[in-house]
C-alpha positions as CSV (number, residue, x, y, z in Angstrom):
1,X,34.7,-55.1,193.8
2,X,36.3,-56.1,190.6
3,X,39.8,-57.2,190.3
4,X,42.3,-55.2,188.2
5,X,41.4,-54.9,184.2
6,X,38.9,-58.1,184.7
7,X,36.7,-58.6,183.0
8,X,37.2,-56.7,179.7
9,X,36.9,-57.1,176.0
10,X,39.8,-56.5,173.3
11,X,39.3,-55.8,170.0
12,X,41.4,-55.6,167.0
13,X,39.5,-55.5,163.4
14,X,38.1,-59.0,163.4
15,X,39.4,-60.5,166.6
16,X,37.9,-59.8,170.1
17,X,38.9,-61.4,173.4
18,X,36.8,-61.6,176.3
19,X,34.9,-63.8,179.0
20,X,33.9,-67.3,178.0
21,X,30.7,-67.7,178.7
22,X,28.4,-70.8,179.7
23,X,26.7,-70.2,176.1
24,X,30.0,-70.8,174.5
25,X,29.8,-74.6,174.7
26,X,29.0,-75.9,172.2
27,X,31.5,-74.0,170.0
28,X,34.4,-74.8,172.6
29,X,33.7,-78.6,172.7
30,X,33.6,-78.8,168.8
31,X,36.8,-76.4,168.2
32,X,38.6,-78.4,171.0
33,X,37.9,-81.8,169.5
34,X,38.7,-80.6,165.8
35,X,41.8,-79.8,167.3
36,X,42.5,-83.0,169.7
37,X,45.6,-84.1,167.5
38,X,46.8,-80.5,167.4
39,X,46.8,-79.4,170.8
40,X,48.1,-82.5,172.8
41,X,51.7,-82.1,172.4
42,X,51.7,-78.4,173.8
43,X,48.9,-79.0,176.6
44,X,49.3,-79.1,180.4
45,X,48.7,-82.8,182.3
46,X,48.0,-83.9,185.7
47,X,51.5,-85.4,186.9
48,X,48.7,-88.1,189.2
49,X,47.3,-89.0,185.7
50,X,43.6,-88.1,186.6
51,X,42.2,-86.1,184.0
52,X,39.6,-83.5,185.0
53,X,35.6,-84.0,185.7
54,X,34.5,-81.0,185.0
55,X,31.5,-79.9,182.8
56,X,31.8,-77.0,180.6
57,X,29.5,-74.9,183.2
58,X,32.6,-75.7,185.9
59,X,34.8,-74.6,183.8
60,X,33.2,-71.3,183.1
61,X,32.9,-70.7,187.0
62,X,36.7,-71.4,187.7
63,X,37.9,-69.2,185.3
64,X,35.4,-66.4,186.3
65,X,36.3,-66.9,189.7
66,X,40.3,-66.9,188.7
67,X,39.3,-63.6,186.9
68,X,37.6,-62.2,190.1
69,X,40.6,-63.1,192.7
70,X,42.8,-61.1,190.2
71,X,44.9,-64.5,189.6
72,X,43.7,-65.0,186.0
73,X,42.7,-63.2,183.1
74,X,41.3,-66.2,181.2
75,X,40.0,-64.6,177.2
76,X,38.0,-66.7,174.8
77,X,39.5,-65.2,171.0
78,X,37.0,-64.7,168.7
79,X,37.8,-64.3,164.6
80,X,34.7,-63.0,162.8
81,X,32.6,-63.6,165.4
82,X,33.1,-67.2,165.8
83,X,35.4,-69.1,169.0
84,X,38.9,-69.9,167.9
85,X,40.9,-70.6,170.9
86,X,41.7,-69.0,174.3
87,X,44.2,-66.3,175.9
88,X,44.9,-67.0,179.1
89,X,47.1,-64.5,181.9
90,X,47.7,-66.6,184.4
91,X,49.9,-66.6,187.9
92,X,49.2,-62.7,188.1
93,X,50.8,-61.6,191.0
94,X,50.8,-58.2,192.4
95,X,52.8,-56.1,195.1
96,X,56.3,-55.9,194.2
97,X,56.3,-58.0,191.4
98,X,53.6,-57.2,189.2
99,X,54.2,-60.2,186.8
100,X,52.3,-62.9,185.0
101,X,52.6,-65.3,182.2
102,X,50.9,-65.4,179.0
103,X,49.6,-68.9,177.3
104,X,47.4,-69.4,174.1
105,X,45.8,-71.8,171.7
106,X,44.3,-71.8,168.4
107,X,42.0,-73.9,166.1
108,X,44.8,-75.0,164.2
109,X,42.6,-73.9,160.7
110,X,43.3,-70.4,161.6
111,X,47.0,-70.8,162.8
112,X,49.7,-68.5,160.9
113,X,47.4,-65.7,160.2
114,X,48.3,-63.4,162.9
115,X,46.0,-64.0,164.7
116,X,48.3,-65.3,168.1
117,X,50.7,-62.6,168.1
118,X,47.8,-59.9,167.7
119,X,46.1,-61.4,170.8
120,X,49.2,-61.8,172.7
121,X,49.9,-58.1,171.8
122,X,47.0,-56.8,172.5
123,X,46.7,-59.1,176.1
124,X,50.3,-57.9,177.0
125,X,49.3,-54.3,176.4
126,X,46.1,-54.5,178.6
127,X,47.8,-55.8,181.6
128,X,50.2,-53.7,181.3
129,X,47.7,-50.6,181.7
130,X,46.0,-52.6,184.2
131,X,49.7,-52.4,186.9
132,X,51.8,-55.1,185.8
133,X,55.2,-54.9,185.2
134,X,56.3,-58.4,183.5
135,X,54.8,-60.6,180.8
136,X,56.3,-63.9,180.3
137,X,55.7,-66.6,177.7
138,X,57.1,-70.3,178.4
139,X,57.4,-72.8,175.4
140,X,58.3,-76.2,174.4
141,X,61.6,-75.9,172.7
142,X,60.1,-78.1,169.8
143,X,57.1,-75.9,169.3
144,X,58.2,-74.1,166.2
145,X,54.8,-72.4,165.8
146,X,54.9,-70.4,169.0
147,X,58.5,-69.7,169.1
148,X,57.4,-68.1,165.8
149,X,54.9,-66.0,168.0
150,X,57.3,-64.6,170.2
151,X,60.0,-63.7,168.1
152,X,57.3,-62.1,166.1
153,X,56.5,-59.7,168.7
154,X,60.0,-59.3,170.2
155,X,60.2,-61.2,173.5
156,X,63.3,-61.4,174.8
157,X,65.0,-64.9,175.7
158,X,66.2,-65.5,178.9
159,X,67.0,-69.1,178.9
160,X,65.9,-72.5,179.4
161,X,63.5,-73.7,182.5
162,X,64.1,-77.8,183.0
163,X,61.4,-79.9,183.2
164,X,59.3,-77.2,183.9
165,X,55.7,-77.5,182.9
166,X,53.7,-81.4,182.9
167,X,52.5,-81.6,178.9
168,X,51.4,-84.4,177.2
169,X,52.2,-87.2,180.2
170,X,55.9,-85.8,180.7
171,X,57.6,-83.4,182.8
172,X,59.3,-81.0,179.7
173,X,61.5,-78.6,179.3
174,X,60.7,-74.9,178.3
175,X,62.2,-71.7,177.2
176,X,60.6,-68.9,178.7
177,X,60.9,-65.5,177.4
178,X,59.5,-61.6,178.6
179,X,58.8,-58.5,178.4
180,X,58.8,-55.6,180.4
181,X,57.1,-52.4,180.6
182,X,60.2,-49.9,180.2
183,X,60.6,-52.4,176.9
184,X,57.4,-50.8,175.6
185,X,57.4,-47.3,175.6
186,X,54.2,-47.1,173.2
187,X,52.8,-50.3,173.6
188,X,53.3,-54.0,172.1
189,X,50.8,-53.8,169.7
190,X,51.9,-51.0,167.7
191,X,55.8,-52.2,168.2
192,X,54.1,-55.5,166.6
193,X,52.6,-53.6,163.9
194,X,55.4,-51.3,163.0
195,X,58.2,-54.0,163.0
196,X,56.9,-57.2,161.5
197,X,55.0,-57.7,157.9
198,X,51.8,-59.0,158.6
């Protein structure tokens, strides 16, 4: 049996999101290290300091099985046809919370596009249908880029989480804003599209 809205593909004009797949490799290992410089200050560490050993293929099989549990929805974002980043739902939980949290990246060639806030829409509106109730985003406080992604599509603030998250060798702080689904009568997406230029 397959858990809740997984797997599935989103598409928006150009973009998709769906599964990454084991055929994906060699595009994810050469957008990721184009990108090195441009991801480390916003990306998760091990506290212990041990970096993963893991081949792509391992990879592939944890998220999958992260997406099968019903603890993950882990997209690969495509822009005309090619990989760009990844969309990832994570800490689903169901029963009386219904609640998850939304975290992204980007080839930074392709950032400030629109190209983020339409995934993030378009996620936030799927797991919504799916039975969830809450969609949270948590940020870096100097990450002007993807503050710029929430406020884009409306999250609302609801303050400051102290050294929240491990990124970059450090325990950092993080604001953390949501959304709910009484906020979004007719969806995120079209709220996106109605409300800010493109």
């Amino acid at each position: 049996m397959s858990a809740p809205g997984w797997p599935a593909v989103l598409r928006d004009g150009d973009l998709v999101l769906r599964p990454l797949r084991r055929g994906d490799a060699t595009a994810w290992r050469s957008v990721r290290a184009a990108n090195a410089t441009w991801l480390r200050p916003w990306e998760a560490t091990d506290p212990d300091g041990t970096p993963p050993v893991r081949t792509f293929g391992g990879l592939v099989r944890e998220l999958s099985r992260q997406g099968g549990s019903g603890t993950a929805m882990p997209f690969a974002l495509e822009v005309d046809g090619a990989l760009a980043g990844q969309v990832t739902v994570g800490g689903i939980t169901w029963g009386a919370m219904r609640s998850a949290h939304i975290g992204y990246w980007i080839d930074g060639r392709l950032a400030g596009r629109g190209h983020v806030p339409t995934a993030v829409a378009l996620v936030t509106d799927h797991c919504l249908r799916t039975g969830l109730h809450r969609l949270e985003v948590n940020i870096r406080p100097e990450n002007a880029a993807s503050l710029r992604v929430v406020e884009k599509l409306g999250f609302r603030p609801e303050g400051l989480r102290e050294r929240f998250l491990h990124i970059d060798g450090a325990w950092c702080d993080h604001l953390t804003f949501a959304l709910t689904r009484d906020e979004l009568p007719h969806g995120l997406l079209a709220r996106y599209r109605t409300s800010s230029p493109r």
